[in-house]
N, C-alpha and C positions, 0 to 999 in steps of 0.2 A: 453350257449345254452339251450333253454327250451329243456323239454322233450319231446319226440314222440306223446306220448300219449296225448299232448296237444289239438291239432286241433280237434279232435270231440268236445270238448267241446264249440268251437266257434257255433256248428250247433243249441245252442240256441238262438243264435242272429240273426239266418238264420231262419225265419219259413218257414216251407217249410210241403206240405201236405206228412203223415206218408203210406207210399204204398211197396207194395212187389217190391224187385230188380229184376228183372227180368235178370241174367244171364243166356247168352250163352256163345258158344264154340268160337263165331266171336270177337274177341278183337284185341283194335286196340291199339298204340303207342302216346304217348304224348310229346311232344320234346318243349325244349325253350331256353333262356336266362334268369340268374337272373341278372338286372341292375341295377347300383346304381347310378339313376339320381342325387346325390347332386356333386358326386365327377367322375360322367361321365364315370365311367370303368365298366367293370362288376365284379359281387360280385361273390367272391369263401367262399368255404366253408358255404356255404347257404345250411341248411338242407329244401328239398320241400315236400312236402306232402301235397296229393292226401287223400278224403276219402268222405266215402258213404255218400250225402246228404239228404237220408231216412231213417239214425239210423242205418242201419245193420252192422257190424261187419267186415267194411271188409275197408283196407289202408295201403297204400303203399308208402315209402321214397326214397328219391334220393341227396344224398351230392355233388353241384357243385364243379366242379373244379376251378382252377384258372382261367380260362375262362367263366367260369359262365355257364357254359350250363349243364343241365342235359336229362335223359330221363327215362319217366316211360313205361316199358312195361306190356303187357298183361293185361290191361283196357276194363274191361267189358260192354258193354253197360248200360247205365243206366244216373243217374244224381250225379254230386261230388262237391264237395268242395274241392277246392285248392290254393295252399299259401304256404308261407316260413317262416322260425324264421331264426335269426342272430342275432348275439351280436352287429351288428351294429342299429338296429331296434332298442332292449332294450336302448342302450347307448341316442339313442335317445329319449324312452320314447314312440313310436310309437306303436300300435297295429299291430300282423303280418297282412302284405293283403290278405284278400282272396277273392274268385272270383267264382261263379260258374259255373258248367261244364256240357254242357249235348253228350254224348258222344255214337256214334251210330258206325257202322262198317263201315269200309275206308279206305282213306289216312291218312297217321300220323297228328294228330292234331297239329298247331302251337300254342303255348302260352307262350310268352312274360310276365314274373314278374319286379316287379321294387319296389326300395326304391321312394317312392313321393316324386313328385319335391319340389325346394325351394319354387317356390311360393303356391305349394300346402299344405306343413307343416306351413310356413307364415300365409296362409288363415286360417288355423287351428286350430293356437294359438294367431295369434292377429286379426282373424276378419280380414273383406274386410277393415274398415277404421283406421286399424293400419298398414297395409304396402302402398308402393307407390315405384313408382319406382326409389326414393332417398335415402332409407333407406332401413335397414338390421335386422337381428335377432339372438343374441347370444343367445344359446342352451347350456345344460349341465347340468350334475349333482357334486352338491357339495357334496364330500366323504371326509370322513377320512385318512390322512397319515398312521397311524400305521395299518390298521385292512382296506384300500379300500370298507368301509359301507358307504353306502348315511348318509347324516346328515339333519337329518329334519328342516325344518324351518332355514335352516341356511340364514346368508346374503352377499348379493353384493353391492359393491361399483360400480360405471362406471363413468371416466370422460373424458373429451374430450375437445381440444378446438377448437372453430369457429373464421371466420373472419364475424363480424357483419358489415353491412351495413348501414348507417344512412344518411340522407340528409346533414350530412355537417362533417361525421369523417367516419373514417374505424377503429374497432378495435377489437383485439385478448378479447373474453368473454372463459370462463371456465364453461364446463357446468356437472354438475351431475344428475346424475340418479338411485338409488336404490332398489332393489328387495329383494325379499327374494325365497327359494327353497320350495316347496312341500311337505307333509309329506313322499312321496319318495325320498327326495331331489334331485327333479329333476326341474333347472330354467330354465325361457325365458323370454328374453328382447326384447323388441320391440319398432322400431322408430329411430335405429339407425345408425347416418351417414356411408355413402357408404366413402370408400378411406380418412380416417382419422385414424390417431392413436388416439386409445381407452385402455384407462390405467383401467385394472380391479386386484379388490382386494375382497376375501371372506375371511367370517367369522363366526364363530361361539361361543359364549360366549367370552371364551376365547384364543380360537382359531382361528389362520390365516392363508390367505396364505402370500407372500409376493405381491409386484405389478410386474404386467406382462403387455406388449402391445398385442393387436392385429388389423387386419385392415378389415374389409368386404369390399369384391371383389365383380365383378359382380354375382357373387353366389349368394350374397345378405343373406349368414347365415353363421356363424361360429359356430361348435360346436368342445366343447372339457369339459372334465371332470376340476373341481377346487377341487386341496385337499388341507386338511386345518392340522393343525396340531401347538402345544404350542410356541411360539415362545419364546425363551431365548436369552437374550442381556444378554453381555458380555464385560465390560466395555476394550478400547485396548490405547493401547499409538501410534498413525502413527511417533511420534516424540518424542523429550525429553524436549524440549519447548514449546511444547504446552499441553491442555487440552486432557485428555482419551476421545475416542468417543465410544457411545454403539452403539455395531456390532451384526449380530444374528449370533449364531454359534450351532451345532447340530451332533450329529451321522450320516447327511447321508452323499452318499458319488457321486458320478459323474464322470463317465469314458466316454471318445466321440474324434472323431474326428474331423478335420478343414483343409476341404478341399478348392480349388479355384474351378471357375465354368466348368472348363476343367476336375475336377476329382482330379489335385495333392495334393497332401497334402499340408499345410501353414506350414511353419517351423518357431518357434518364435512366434506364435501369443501368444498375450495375453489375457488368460480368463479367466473369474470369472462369482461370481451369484451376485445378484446386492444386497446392504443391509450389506453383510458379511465381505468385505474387502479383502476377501481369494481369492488370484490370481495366476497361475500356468503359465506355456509357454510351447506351443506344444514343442513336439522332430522333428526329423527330419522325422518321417512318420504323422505329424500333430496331434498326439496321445495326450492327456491330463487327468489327474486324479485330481480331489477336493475333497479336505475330510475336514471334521466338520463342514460341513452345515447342516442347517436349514432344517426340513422335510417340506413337503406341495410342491404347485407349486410355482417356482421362477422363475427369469429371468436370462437367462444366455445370456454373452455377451462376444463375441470374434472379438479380433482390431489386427491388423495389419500393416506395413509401404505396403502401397499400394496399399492396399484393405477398401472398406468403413467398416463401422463398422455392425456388425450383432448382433442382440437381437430377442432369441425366449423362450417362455416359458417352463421350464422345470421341470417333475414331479419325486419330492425326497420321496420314498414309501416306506416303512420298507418292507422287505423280498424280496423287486424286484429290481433287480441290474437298476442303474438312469443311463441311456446312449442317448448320444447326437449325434448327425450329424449335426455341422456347416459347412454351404456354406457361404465363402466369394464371393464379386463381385469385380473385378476391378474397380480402380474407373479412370471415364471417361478419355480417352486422349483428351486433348485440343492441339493447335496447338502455336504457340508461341506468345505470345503479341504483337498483332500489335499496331505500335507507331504511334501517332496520334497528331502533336503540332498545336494547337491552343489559342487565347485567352480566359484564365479561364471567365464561368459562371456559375449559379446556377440555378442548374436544376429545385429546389424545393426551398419554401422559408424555411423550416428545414437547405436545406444544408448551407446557409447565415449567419445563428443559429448557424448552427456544428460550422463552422469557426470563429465567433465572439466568443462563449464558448472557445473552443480552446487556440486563443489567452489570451483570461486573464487565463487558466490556472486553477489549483484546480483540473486537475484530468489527467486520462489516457485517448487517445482517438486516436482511430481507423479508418482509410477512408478504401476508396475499395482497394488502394494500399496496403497498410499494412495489408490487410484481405487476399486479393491474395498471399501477400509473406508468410503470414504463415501457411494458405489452414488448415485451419480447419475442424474438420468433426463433432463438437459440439459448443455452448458458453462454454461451459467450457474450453475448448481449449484452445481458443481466451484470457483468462483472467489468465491462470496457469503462475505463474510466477511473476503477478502483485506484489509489494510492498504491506502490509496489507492484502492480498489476498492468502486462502490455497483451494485447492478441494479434498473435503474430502467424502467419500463413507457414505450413509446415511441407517437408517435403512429400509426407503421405497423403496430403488433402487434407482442404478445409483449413482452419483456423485454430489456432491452441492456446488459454490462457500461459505464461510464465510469469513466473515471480522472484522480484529483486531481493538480493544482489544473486546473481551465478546465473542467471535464467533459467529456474531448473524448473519443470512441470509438476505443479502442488500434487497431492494424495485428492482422489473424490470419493467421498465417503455417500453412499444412496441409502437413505432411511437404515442408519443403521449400520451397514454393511458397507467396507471398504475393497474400492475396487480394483480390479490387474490393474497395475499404472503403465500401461502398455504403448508407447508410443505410435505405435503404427494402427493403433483403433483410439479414431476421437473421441475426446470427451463428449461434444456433441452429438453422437450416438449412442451416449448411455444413457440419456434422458430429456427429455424431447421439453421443450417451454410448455406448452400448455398442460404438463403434466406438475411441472413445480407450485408446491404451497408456502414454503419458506426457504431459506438460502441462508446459510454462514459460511463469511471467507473469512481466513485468518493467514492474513499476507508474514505474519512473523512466528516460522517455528517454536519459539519458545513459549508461544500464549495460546496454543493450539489445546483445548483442553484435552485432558487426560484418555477420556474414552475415545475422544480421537487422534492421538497423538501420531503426529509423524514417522513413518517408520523410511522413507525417504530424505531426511533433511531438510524437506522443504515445507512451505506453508498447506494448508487443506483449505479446503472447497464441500461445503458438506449443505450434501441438498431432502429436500423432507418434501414427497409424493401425496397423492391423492390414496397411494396405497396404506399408509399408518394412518389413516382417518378412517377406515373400515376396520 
């Protein structure tokens, strides 16, 4: 929270003619709301302030409550300047608002303050022709783990993937975007997709965070702070025949619960931060402790029998205890399989494909039946277990199929279209379980057929959508 003694200082960006105050004995009341149009509530603990908009020496404060209202009494006649500070402002990067006042003897004055809207900080920072009503704006400043200082100049990563349109294919593209912070390290991105997972990572020199998701909502902005901090890999054995994989491992530590959306606690779930390998199971009030992680922001990710799976980002800070509130959702009730006999056709010429592949063999493969009985809630699911095939926790987040011998990462081919084999963006973010219709893995490059043929060396992973069946 700035200081009090702030707000006069704005009266030099206010010119305003220098003239005697003219107080009397007649003073009136100034009553309001401080709102916070981004997040729709109102804001508590907003310091307001009131003061003379002709220099004189004269101001007055008022600390909202959790309601956001305050009220300044005994307001003299004359002209002011008024406004609020919040650590919500700062975090933003925002100047306090002020507004002036001319204020004569009465009824209580009404004055309404607010955080500005999304599209009006939007407008702000990318210009009228960088937003639109499809796209969104990640805010934030990029700080330090150990010491919470902005980091100048530090950088962002942002990827994302699209479903491209073409006159004669549909296909999953991966798209980046790069930024860097401010000498306040304070960044903003602009242009980016509305209801998509958006995989961000910052950095600085040598320092990182780990990868986190987020999604912009009809808000149309997301803000939150990125700490960065040394990352050390730590080479682990998950087995005794296979290869050590490098984990990040660290001083902090993470204490949270995991609740369902009714409030109870999840008993059993399992969760970790993604990168680390370090996995704990709530007790029986949903309670969970992780220790030897990684400082900076990560992903933490808690799964369940029953519940879909949750991933939110979470901040691992030297001196400030890291604590979590997961909410599971149940995952939907379907009704029983209604059975249907009729004589087989093929809805798409792929599926004619599936079946012909199939038969001759050379790999594993998956229909809609086989996907229903095992009800997945990732590809990696869908594939654990395979012969030649381990999933194993990566240093970017999240989980990776490899496959033997060399543990190299197969090729994923999406309806069609093969995609960046990009290590540092999951497989599991290029196509989500309830999107898959059928599934071929082919754990041995040499039986990989032709139209999918390896251009990695290693085995393929080729998955077929709800989108080839339109």
């Amino acid at each position: 929270m700035r200081a009090a003694f702030l707000l006069p200082a704005l009266l030099l960006a206010v010119p305003v003619a220098r003239e005697a105050q003219t107080v009397t004995t007649r003073q009136t009341v100034i009553r309001g709301v401080v709102f916070d149009s981004l997040k729709m509530r109102p804001l508590g603990n907003a310091n307001v302030q009131i003061a003379s908009a002709t220099g004189a020496a004269w101001i007055k404060s008022y600390t909202t409550d959790s309601t956001g209202t305050f009220e300044l009494t005994d307001v003299p006649n004359g002209t002011y300047l008024i406004g609020f500070f919040h650590v919500e402002l700062d975090s933003l990067g925002l100047p306090p608002p002020t507004f002036r006042l001319d204020v004569r003897a009465g009824p209580p004055i009404n004055m309404p303050l607010a955080i500005p809207s999304a599209r009006t900080i939007a407008r702000s920072l990318c210009g009228r022709n960088g937003t639109s009503d499809s796209t969104g704006l990640f805010m934030g400043h990029v700080r330090w783990a150990s010491n919470s200082r902005p980091v100048p100049e530090g950088k962002l990563v942002l990827r994302w993937a699209e479903i491209v349109i073409r006159k004669h294919s549909i296909t999953r593209e991966v798209r980046t975007t790069k930024a860097s912070s401010g000498p306040d390290g304070f960044a903003a991105v602009c242009g980016l997709p509305l209801a998509t997972t958006i995989q961000i990572q910052g950095a600085s020199a040598g320092d990182s965070s780990g990868a986190f998701e987020i999604t912009l909502t009809r808000t149309r902005i997301y803000h939150r702070d990125i700490f960065v901090a040394p990352l050390t890999r730590t080479s682990v054995s998950t087995s005794d025949s296979t290869p050590p994989v490098a984990l990040l491992r660290g001083i902090g530590r993470v204490r949270g619960h995991v609740n369902g959306i009714t409030g109870r606690p999840v008993h059993g779930a399992h969760v970790t931060v993604w990168g680390t390998g370090v996995e704990t199971v709530t007790s029986a009030d949903g309670e969970f402790t992780l220790g030897n992680l990684p400082e900076g922001t990560h992903t933490l990710e808690a799964r369940a029998v029953g519940f879909a799976p949750s991933r939110q980002p979470v901040d691992i800070v030297r001196g400030t205890p890291s604590a979590a509130e997961v909410e599971l959702a149940n995952l939907a009730i379907t009704l029983d399989t209604m059975k249907v006999f009729a004589q087989r056709v093929y809805p798409s010429p792929f599926s004619g494909d599936f079946e012909r592949r199939r038969r001759m063999g050379g790999g594993r493969f998956f229909d809609e039946k086989d996907i229903e009985q095992r009800k997945p809630t990732l590809l990696t699911d869908l594939v654990r277990g395979i012969p030649g095939i381990r999933v194993v926790p990566t240093i970017w987040g999240g989980v990776e199929p490899v496959m033997s011998p060399g543990n190299c990462r197969p090729d994923l081919v999406i309806d069609g279209s093969r995609q960046i084999n990009d290590p540092t963006f999951p497989l599991n973010t290029l196509v989500w379980a309830n999107e898959l219709r059928a599934v071929e893995v082919y754990t041995n490059p040499l039986k990989v057929p032709a139209e999918f043929q390896s251009v990695s060396g290693c085995g393929a992973i080729v998955v077929w959508t709800e989108i080839t069946r339109r």
